[in-house]
C-alpha positions as a printed Julia matrix, in Angstrom:
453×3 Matrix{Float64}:
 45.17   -7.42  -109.5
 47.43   -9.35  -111.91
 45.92  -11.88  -114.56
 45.95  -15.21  -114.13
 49.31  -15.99  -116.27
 51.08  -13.16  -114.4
 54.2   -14.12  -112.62
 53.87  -12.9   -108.99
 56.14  -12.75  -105.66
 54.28  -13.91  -102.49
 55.32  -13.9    -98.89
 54.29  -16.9    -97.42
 52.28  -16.37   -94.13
 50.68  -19.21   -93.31
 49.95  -23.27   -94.22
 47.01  -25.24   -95.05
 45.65  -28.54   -94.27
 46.82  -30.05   -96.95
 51.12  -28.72   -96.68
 50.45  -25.76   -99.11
 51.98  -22.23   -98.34
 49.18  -19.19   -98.02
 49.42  -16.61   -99.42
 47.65  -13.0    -99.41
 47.29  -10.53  -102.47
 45.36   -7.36  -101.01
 43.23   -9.92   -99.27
 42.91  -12.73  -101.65
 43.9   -15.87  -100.13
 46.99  -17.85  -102.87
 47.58  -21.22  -101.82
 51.0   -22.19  -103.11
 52.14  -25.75  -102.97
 56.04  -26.65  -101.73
 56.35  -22.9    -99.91
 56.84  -22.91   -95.92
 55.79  -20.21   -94.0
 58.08  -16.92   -93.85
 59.63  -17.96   -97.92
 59.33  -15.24  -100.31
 58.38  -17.12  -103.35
 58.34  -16.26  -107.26
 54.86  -17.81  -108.52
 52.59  -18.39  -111.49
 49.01  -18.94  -111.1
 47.66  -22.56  -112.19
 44.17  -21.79  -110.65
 41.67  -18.59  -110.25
 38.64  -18.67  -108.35
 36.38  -16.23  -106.76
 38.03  -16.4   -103.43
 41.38  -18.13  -103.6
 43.69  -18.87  -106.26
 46.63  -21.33  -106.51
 50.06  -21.07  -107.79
 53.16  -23.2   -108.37
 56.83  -21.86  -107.51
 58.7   -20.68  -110.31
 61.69  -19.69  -107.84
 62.45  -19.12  -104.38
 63.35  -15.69  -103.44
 64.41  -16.4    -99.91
 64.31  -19.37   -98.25
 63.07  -20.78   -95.23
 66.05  -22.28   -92.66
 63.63  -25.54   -92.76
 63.56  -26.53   -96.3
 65.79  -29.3    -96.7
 66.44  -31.33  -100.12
 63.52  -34.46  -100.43
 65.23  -37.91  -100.4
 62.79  -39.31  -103.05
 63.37  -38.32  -106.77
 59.75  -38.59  -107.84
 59.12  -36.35  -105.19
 57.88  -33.39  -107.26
 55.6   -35.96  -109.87
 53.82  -38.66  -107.05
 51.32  -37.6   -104.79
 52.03  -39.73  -102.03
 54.03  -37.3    -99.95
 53.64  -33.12   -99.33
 55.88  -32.45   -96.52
 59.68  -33.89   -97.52
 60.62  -30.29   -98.55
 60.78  -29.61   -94.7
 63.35  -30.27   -91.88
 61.9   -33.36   -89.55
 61.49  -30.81   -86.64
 59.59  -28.26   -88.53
 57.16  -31.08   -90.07
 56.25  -31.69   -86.39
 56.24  -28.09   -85.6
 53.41  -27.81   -88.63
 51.46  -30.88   -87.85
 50.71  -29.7    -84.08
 50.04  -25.9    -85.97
 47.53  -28.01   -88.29
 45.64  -29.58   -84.86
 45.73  -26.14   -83.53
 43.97  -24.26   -86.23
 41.35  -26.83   -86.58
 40.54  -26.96   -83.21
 40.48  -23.15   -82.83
 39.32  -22.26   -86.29
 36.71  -24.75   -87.45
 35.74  -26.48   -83.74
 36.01  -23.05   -82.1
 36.53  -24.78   -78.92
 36.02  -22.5    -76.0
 39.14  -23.7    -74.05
 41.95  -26.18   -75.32
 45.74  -27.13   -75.16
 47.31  -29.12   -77.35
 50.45  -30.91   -76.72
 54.01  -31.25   -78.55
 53.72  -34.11   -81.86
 55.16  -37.07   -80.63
 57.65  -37.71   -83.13
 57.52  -40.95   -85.26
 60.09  -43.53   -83.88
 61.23  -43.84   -87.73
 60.85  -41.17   -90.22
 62.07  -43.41   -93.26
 60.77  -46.93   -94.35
 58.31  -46.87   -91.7
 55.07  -47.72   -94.08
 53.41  -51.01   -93.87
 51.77  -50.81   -96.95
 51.22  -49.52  -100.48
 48.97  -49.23  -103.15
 50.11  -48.71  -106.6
 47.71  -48.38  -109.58
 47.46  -49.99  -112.72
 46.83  -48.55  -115.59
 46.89  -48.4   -119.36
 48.02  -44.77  -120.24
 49.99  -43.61  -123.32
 49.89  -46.78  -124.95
 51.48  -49.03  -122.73
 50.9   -50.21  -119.09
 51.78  -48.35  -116.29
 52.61  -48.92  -112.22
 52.76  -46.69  -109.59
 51.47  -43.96  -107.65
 49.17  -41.19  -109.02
 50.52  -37.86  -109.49
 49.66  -34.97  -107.67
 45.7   -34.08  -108.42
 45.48  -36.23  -111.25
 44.88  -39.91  -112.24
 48.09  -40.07  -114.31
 50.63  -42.91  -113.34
 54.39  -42.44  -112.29
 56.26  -45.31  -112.39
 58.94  -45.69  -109.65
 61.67  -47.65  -108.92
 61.15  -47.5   -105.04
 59.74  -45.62  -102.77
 61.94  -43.86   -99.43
 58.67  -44.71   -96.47
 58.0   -47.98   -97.81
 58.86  -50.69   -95.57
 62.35  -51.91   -97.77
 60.65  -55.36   -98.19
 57.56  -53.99   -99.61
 60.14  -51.86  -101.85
 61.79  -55.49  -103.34
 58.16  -57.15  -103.46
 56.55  -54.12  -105.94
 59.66  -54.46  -108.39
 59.56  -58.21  -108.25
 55.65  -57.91  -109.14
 56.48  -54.93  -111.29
 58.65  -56.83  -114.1
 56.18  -60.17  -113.39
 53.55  -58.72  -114.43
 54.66  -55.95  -116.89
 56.16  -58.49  -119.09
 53.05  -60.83  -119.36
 50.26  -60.54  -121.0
 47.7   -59.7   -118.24
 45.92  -56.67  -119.42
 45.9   -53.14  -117.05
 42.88  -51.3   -116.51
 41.85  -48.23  -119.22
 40.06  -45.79  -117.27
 38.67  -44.23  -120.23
 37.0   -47.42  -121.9
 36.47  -49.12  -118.25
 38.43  -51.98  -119.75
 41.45  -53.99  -118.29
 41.95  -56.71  -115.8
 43.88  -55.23  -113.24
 42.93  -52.09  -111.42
 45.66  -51.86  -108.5
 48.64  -53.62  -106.72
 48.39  -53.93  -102.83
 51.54  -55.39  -100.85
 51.5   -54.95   -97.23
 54.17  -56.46   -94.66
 54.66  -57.5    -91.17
 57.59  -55.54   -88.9
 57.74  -57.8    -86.63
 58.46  -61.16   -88.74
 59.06  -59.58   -91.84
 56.85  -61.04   -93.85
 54.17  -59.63   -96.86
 50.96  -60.21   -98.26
 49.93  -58.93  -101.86
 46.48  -58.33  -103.61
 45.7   -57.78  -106.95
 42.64  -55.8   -107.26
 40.76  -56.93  -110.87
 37.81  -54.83  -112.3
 36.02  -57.69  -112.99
 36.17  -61.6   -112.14
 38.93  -62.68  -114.3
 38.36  -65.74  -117.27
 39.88  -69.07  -116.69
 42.54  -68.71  -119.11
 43.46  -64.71  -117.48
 43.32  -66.66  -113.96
 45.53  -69.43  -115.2
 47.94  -66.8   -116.34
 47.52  -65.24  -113.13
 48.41  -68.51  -111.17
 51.61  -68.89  -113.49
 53.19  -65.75  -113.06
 52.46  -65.41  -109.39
 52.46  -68.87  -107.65
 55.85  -68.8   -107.89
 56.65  -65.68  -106.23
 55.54  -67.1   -102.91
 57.94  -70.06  -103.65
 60.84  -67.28  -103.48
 61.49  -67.34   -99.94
 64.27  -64.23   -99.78
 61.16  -61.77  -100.43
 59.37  -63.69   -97.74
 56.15  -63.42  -100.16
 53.67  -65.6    -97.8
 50.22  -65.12   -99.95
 48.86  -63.51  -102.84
 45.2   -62.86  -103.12
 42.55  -61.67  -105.76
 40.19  -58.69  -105.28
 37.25  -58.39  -107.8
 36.53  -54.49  -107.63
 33.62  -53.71  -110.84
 32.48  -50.52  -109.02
 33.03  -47.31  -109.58
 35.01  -44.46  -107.91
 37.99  -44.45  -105.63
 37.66  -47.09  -102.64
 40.32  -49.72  -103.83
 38.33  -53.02  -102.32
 35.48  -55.18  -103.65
 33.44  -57.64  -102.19
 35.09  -60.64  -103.18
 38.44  -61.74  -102.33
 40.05  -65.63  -103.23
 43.74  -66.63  -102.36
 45.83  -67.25  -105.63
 48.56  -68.88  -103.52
 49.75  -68.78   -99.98
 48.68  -67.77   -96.73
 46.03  -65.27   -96.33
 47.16  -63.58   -93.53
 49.71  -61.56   -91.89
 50.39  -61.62   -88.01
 52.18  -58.56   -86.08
 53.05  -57.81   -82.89
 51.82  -54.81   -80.98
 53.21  -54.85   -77.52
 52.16  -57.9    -75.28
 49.72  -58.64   -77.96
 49.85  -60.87   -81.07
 47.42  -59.65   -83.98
 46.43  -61.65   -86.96
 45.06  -59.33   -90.31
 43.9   -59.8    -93.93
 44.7   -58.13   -96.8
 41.55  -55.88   -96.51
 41.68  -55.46   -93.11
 42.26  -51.48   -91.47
 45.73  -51.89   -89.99
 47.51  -48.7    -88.67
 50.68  -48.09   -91.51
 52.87  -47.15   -88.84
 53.28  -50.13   -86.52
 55.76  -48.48   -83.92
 53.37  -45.47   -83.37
 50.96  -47.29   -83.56
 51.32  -48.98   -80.09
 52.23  -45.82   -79.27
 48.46  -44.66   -79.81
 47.62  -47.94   -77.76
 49.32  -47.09   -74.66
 48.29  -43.53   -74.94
 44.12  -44.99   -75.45
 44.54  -47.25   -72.43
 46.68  -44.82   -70.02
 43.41  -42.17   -70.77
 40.69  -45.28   -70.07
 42.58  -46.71   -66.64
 39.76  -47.1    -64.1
 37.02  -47.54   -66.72
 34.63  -51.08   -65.99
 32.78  -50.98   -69.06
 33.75  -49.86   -72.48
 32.19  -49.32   -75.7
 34.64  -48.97   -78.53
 33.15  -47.87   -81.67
 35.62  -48.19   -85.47
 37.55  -51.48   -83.64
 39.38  -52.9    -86.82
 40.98  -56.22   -86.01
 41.19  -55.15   -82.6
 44.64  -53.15   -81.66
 42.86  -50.97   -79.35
 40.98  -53.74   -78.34
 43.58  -55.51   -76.7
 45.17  -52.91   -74.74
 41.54  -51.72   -73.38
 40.62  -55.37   -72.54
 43.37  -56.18   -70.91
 42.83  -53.6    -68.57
 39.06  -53.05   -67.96
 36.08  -55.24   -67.29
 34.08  -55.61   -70.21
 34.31  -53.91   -73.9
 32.27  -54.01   -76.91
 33.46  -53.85   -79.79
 31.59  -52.74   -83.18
 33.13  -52.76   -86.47
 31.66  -52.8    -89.65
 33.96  -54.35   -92.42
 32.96  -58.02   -92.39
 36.54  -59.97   -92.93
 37.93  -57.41   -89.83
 35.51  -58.24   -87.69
 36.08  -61.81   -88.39
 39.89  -60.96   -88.07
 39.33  -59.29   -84.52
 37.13  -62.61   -83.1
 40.57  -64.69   -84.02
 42.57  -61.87   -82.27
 40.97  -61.85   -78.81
 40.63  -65.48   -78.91
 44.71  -65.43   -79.55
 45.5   -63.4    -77.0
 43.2   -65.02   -74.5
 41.01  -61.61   -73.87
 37.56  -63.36   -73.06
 35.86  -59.74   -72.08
 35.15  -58.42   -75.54
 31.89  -58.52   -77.27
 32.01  -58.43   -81.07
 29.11  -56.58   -83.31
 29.72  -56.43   -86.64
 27.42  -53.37   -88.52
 27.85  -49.85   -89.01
 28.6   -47.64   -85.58
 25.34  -45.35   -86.43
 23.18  -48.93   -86.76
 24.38  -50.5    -83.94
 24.26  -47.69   -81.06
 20.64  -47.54   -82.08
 19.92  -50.92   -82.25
 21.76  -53.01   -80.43
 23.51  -50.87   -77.74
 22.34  -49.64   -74.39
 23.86  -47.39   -71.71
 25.85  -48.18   -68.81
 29.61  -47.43   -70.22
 32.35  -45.63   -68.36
 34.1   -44.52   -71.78
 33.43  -44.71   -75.29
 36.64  -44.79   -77.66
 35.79  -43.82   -80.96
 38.91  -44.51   -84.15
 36.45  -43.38   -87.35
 37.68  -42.84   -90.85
 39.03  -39.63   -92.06
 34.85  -38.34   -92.36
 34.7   -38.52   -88.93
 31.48  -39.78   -86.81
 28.04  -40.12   -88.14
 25.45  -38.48   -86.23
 23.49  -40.85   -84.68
 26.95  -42.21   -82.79
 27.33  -38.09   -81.3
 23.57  -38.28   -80.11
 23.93  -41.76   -78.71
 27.04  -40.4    -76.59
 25.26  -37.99   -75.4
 22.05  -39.54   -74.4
 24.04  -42.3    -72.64
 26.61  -40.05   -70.52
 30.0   -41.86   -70.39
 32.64  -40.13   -67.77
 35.02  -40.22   -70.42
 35.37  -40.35   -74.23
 38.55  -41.06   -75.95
 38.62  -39.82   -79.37
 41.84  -41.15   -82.25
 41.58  -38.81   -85.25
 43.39  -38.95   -88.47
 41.49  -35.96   -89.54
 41.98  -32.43   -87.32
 39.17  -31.34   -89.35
 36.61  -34.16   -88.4
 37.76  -33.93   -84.77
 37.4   -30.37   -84.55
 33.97  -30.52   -86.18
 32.88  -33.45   -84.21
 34.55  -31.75   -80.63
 32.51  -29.11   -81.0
 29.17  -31.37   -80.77
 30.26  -32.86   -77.98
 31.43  -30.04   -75.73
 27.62  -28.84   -76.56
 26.36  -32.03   -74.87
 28.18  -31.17   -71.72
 32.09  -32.55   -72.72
 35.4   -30.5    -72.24
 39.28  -31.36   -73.73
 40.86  -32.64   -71.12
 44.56  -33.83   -73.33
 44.81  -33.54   -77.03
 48.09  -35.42   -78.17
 49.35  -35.19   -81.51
 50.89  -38.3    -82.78
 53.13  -38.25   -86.2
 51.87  -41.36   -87.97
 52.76  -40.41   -91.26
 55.98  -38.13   -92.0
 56.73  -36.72   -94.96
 53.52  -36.21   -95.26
 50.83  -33.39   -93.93
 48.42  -36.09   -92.15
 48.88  -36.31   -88.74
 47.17  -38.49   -85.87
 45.73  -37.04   -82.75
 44.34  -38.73   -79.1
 42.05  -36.37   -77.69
 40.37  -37.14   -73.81
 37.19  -35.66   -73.02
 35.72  -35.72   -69.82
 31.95  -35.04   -68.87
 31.73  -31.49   -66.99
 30.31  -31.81   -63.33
């Protein structure tokens, strides 16, 4: 086999979850980043392990009739997208192969067919919201987007899925705060006020919100400085800046929000419209990034749950499933476990007049076992990218709902998570793969399950 700085051609036969080609050497698996399946690729390895090794693209041999140039110049440095390298078509084409292979690889599912991707109704400038880092590197402050696999900043001018406003808000912020004297976070020596910029905007008014996420509460005179620079960014009405808030984040690792969050100036809210509905969200708050598919999702949720009386929705955010399901069913509860959501989904039902939705703010696995009973028709479960706990798969299955409606972001979780409940009696009735997020290699997926008779 050839050493690890060896230069080596590769066919490319396959792709992983994460966009990378695959790769086989007598057997051992190469996963090489930027290839697409049936590209004959020159390579170097970067990585050797045991059982896989990986390997960057020195040149392309032949080319696939999919690659296509990527619109964004920082595509090969930021880490934010994986899939721009590939014709629209073919990104859909992978993201339903990505649903497949989990499903049939990792869930093993007995019996399954999964439709065509829905395609995204826009491809470009479709993002909601962004969060850039801030950090002290090389001497002078940085802001932008981590590059690929590391913590190392690349500064951008703008960024192609970014909603446009969101694109004029980040450089506006950008020089603001690059030319003051407000200090960016050092990873190494855990000092620095600020740890991250969020800006997030409304499609349907076109309006934005932005955070500033601080390692630490920030003294009077940084907060003062803070007011100064930023106050009057909200009085600039062509970048229809509505509020600017403070984060305090002193913990450790990789989950961008703290506990605490004060408005520096503004409004503290943004409101969008999903449909018939009118929804009212934080800074903080889970909102879907793609507000056209989005709804999409919501229709598809509420066509699978027509005929239910009583649901139990577990992972509700500020309620955008909520409203389609209430609007059509008896009764749902709704359980979410981020405080300020679950205070932003109480304001949400009261604005849209849905007076059938009981609130329970705690942690899915608490409440099913504390505060829940039986006596649902469906159970409509949105979790995070981990997937369910546990306890909320054995609650389903001691409690027997016809139906359970499952939104993934994660093929991997919902293959994993399938697979328990077709054991407790379950089969895939639809699985519908949405494209939330192109460009990129995440994609969405609805999956019905019905209980077997």
């Amino acid at each position: 086999m050839s050493s690890f700085d060896d230069k080596v051609a590769l066919t490319i036969e396959g792709m992983d979850s994460k966009a990378r080609g695959i790769a086989r050497m007598d057997g051992y698996v190469v996963f090489v980043p930027g290839a697409l399946v049936g590209e004959t690729v020159m390579a170097k390895f970067v990585e050797r392990r045991k059982h896989y090794g990986i390997a960057v693209i020195e040149s392309i041999l032949k080319s696939s009739d999919y690659r296509v140039p990527p619109k964004c110049k920082y595509y090969e440095a930021c880490g934010g997208c994986d899939l721009q390298h590939a014709s629209y078509d073919h990104q859909l084409h992978i993201k339903n192969e990505l649903v497949v292979e989990a499903i049939g690889r990792i869930g093993k599912w007995p019996a399954f067919d999964v439709e065509p991707t829905l395609p995204s109704p826009q491809v470009w400038g479709y993002r909601n919201k962004a969060i850039f880092q801030a950090r002290y590197q090389g001497g002078r402050k940085k802001l932008g987007y981590f590059a690929k696999g590391t913590h190392e900043v690349v500064e951008i001018d703008d960024c192609p899925i970014l909603d446009p406003l969101l694109n004029d808000i980040y450089r506006l912020a950008k020089c603001a705060i690059e030319d003051s004297d407000i200090t960016f976070y050092d990873e190494h020596r855990g000092k620095g006020l600020v740890r991250n910029v969020v800006v997030r905007s409304s499609l349907s008014n076109q309006k934005a919100l932005m955070a500033l996420v601080l390692s630490r509460k920030p003294y009077p005179t940084e907060l003062n400085g803070l007011k100064r620079i930023f106050a009057q960014l909200v009085d600039d009405k062509p970048f229809n800046l509505q509020g600017i808030l403070l984060n305090i984040n002193a913990s450790g690792g990789n989950f961008v929000w703290g506990p605490s969050t004060l408005l520096l100036a503004g409004d503290d809210s943004l409101e969008e419209r999903l449909g018939a509905f009118e929804l009212c969200y934080g800074i903080t708050d889970f909102f879907q990034v793609n507000v056209p598919q989005a709804c999409n999702i919501c229709k598809i949720v509420s066509e699978h749950a027509a005929g239910s009386g009583r649901i139990l929705e577990l992972y509700s955010g500020v309620g955008t499933i909520t409203c389609f399901l209430a609007s059509m069913c008896r009764h749902v509860v709704a359980v979410e476990e981020w405080r300020p959501a679950c205070k932003s989904l109480s304001h949400n039902m009261a604005k849209n007049g849905l007076s059938n939705v009981t609130i329970l703010c705690g942690k899915a696995e608490e409440v099913v076992t504390q505060k829940v009973k039986d006596g649902f028709d469906t159970v409509v479960l949105d979790p995070p990218r981990t997937g369910c706990h546990g306890d909320v798969l054995d609650f389903i299955g001691k409690i027997e709902p016809n139906k359970i409606i499952y939104v993934s972001c994660n093929p991997v979780t919902l293959a994993r998570d399938g697979k328990i409940l077709i054991e407790l009696g379950y089969k895939p009735v639809r699985i519908s793969p949405l494209d939330m997020f192109p460009q990129t290699s995440h994609v969405e997926c609805v999956a019905l399950m019905v209980k077997s008779t």
